[in-house]
N, C-alpha and C positions, 0 to 999 in steps of 0.2 A: 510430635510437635503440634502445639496447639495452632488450629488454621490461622485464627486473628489473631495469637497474639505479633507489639510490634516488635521495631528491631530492638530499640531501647529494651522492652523487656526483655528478651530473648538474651542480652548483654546481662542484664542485673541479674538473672535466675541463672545463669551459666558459671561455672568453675573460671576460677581466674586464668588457667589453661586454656580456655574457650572467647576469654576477654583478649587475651595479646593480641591475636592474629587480627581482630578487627581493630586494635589500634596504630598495630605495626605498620598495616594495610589499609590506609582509609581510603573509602570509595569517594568517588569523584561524581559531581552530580551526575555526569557523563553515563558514571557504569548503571546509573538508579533508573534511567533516564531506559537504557538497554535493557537492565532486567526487565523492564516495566514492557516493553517491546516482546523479547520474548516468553514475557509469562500470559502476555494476551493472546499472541501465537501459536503458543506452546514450544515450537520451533522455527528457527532462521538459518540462514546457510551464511555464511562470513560475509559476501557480495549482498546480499542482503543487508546485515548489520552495518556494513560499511556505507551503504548509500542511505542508512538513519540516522546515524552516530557520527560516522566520519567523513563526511557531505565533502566532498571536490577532494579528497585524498586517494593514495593508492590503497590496495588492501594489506598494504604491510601493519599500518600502525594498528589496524584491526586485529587483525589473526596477531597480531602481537599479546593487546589487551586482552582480547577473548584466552591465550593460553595463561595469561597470569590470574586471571576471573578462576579457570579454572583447574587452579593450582598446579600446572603443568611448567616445568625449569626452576632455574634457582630461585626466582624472583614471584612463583606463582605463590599464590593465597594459601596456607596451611589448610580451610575448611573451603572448598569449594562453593563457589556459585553458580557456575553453568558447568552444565555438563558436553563433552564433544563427542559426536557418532560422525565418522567416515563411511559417506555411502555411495552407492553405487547405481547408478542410473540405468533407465534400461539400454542407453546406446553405450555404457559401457565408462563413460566419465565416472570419477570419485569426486563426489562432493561432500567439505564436510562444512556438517547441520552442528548447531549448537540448541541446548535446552537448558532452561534454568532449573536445579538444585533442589532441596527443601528449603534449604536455606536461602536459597536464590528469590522462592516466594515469597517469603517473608519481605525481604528486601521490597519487593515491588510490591508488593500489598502497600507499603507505607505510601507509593506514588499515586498507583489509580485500587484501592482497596478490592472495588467491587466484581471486578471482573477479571482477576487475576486471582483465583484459588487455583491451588495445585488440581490437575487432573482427577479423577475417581479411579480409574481405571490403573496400569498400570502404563511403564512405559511408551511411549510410541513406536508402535512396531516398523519394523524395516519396511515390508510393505506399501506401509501407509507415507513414508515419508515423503515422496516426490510429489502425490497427490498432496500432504501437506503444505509442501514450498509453492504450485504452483496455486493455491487457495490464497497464500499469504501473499504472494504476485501483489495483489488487490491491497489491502492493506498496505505493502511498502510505496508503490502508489501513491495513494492516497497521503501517506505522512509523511514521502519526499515534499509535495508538492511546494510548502513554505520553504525548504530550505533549499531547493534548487532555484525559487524567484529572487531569493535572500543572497543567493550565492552567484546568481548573474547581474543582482543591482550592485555587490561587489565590486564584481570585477568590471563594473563599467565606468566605476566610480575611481578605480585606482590605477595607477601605470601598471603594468604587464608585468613587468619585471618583482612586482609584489603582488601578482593573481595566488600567490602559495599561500600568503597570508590571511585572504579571503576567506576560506575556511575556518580559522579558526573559532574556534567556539560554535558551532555550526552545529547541531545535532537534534533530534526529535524532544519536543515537549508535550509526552505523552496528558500531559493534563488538559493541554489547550489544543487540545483534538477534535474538531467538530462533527464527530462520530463516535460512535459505540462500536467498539468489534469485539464478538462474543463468542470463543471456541465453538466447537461443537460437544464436545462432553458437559459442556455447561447448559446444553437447550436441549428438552427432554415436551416433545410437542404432543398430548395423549390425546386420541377421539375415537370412538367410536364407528365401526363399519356396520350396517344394519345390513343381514344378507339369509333368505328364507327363514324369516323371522326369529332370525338371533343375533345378539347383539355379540359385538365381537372384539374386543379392546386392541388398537393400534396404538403403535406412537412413530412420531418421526421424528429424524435428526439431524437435522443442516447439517453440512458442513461447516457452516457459518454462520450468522446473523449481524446482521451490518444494519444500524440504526441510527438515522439522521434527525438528531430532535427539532435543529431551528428549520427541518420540511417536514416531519408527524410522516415521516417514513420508517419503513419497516423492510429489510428484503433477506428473505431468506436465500443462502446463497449454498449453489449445487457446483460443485468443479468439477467439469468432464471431460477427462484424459484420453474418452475414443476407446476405453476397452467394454463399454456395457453399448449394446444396443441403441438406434434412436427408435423404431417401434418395438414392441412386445412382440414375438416370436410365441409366444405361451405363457398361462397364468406363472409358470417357477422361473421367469426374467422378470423380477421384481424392479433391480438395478436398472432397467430403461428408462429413458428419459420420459416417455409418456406416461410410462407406469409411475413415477418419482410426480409426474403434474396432476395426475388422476388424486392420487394421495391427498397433495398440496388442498386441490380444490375441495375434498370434502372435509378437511381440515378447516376451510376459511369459509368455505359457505354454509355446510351441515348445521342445523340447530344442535345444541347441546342438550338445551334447553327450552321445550315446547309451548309450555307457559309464557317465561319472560323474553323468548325468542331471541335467544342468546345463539350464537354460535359456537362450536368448540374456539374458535379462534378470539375468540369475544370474551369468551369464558375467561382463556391463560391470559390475555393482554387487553386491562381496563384503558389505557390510556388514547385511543382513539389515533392509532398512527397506523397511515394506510398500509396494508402489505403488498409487497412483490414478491414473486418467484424469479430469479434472476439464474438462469448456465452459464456460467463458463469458460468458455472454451480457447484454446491454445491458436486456433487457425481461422481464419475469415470462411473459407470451405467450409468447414464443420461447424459453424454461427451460420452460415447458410442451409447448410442439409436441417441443423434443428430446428432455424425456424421455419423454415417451408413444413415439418410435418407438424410443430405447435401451432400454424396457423389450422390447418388441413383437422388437426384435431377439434381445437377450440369452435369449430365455424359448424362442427356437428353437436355442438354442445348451448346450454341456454345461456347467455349472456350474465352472468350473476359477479362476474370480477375481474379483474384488469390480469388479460391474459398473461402467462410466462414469457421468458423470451432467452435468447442464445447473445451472449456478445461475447466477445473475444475482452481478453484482459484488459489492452491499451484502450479499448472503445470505450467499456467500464468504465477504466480511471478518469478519461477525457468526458463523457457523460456525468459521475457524480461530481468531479469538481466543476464544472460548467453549473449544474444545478446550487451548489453552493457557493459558487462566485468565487472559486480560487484557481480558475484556469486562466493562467499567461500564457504571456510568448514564451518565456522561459521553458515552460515545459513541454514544448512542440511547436509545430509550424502555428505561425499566426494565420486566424481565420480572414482576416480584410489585408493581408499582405500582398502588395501590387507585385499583378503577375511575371515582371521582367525580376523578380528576386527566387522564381519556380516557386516560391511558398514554403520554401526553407531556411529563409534568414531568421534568428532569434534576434533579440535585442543587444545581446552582447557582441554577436556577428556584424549588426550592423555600426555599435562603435568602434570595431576593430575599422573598419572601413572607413567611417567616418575622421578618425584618426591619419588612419593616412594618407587618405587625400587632404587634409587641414595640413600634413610635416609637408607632403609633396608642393602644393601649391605655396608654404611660405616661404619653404627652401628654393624656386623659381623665382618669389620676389625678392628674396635675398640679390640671388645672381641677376636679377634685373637692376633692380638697386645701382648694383658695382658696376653696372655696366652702364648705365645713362651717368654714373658719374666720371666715369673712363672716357664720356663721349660717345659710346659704341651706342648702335642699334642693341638695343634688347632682346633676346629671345623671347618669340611667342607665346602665350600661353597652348596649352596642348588641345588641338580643334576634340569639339564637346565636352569643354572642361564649367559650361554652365548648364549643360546638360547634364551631367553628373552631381554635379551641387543639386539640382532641384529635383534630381529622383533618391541622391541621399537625404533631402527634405520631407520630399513625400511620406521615405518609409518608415522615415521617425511619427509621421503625423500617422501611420498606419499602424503601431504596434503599441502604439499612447491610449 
């Protein structure tokens, strides 16, 4: 199957045996929207798919869709477009991953073209896949963000009893993504090692590359699961974290070219966007142990480039959407939120609150009401009930 061609072709050049199934079956922007997810990924685990696709649902109606995508029961697709691996974790859970098709690529090519070619290589091996999912961590991240703000100005907006409805239409628009996220079989980084005067041809391979055009960033990105080393042990622990920065750096600093005093890094990427080296990592401990030794490292080295560093997933997501100006309250504690709320009320939390103190206090004027018209003494209002109004004031004005 030809890489570009589109889906329309792909329909006209096909046997009318090959037409039915895609008319019987029409995809839903929904599913284009998905492949397109995971053709940039490679791979998604359902819980993933479902917090892009099916934003404030359970994962039923997911794993539902994803078996009809992938032709699985009565109702599933005759030609597939994702494929499903059940795997296995190393503490022993079964999770299953889903992968788009050949035909699955196609589909998503018509969404985001450029960066959604099928793999070179072959399947993605068992192995690799948990390392996979917790890479892509970053990524769902990142592309929950609009639809979880979307999904709390929702529900602040509607009575309770139709918060189910707030979802609807809710899902990722892989087009209006204010990032670049580029597998790793698609970034092939080559340079030169100069060593007892021979030259030696290297290449690296992110696991990722994550590119922010509206900040002319670049960050090659390393997941580290804690089975490779954080120093070198000996030249044949490639896989350590220092050895993986050692690389980086004569990557992004080495001339290429002695003349034009090019860099290798300068060489592959004309367009002037700074790069980072970004780890990681699963646990605030181990974002700790790497960068005490990337500091330890870099502080014996000459200052020529913006050290690497270790962060943990959540600090990542909450750092790049900060830098691009898409961090709410909605998607964690607010940063100016007064401290009698511990720094955990969302915005929708505090209309819940705000709500019913607003039902309690007119439900008291009601019965006050009837009761100055009965002649009766009124009940009080409840001692620190304007002390509650004004710090329900406050944290509105804190999370605005």
């Amino acid at each position: 199957m030809a890489e570009g061609c589109s889906m329309r072709q792909l329909q006209d050049s096909a046997p009318a045996r090959n037409e039915e199934p895609l008319r019987s079956y029409p995809l839903q922007d929904r599913d284009r929207q998905l492949l397109a997810a995971l053709a940039m990924c490679r791979c998604l685990s359902t819980e993933q798919i479902r917090r892009l696709c099916f934003a404030g649902r359970t994962e039923t109606p997911a794993h539902k869709r994803l078996r009809q995508l992938a032709g699985i029961g009565k109702y599933g697709f005759p030609e597939p477009l994702v494929e499903r691996i059940v795997h296995q974790t190393y503490a022993g859970d079964l999770v299953t991953v889903w992968t788009p098709t050949a035909l699955g690529y196609v589909v998503a090519a018509n969404v985001v073209e450029t960066i959604t070619r099928p793999p070179r290589g072959a399947d993605i091996r068992p192995a690799l896949v948990e390392h996979a999912l917790l890479l892509n961590e970053l990524f769902v991240g990142l592309a929950e963000a609009p639809l979880k703000k979307a999904l709390g100005t929702r529900a602040a907006e509607i009575p309770r009893r139709r918060h189910r409805s707030a979802a609807d239409g809710l899902y990722l628009n892989a087009q209006a993504l204010p990032f670049k996220w580029i597998a790793s079989d698609s970034v092939r980084l080559p340079w030169k090692e100069y060593r007892d005067g021979d030259s030696i041809d290297r290449i690296i391979h992110p696991d990722a590359v994550l590119e922010l055009p509206g900040l002319l960033r670049r960050l090659f990105l390393e997941a580290e699961t804690g089975s490779h080393t954080i120093v070198p042990r000996g030249y044949h622990k490639p896989g350590s974290t220092l050895n993986k920065a050692s690389r980086y750096e004569l990557f992004l600093c080495e001339l290429a070219d002695l003349d034009l005093k090019i860099t290798f890094y300068a060489q592959r990427y004309s367009d002037g966007f700074t790069p980072e080296v970004l780890f990681l990592v699963s646990n605030a401990a181990r974002a700790e142990s790497v960068n005490r030794a990337l500091t330890e490292w870099s502080a014996q080295r000459p200052s020529r480039w913006k050290p690497p560093r270790a962060l943990t997933l959540a600090d990542a997501v909450r750092e790049i959407l900060t830098a691009l100006g898409q961090w709410s309250s909605e998607l964690g504690p607010a940063p100016n939120i007064n401290a009698a709320s511990g720094g955990l009320l969302t915005a929708r939390d505090i209309k819940l609150l705000t709500d019913f103190y607003n039902d309690a206090v007119g439900t008291l004027k009601s019965v006050r009401a009837a009761a100055r018209g009965r002649n009766e003494v009124p009940p009080p209002y409840p001692a620190g009930s304007d002390d509650v109004r004004k710090l329900l004031e406050q944290l509105w004005k804190n999370v605005r």
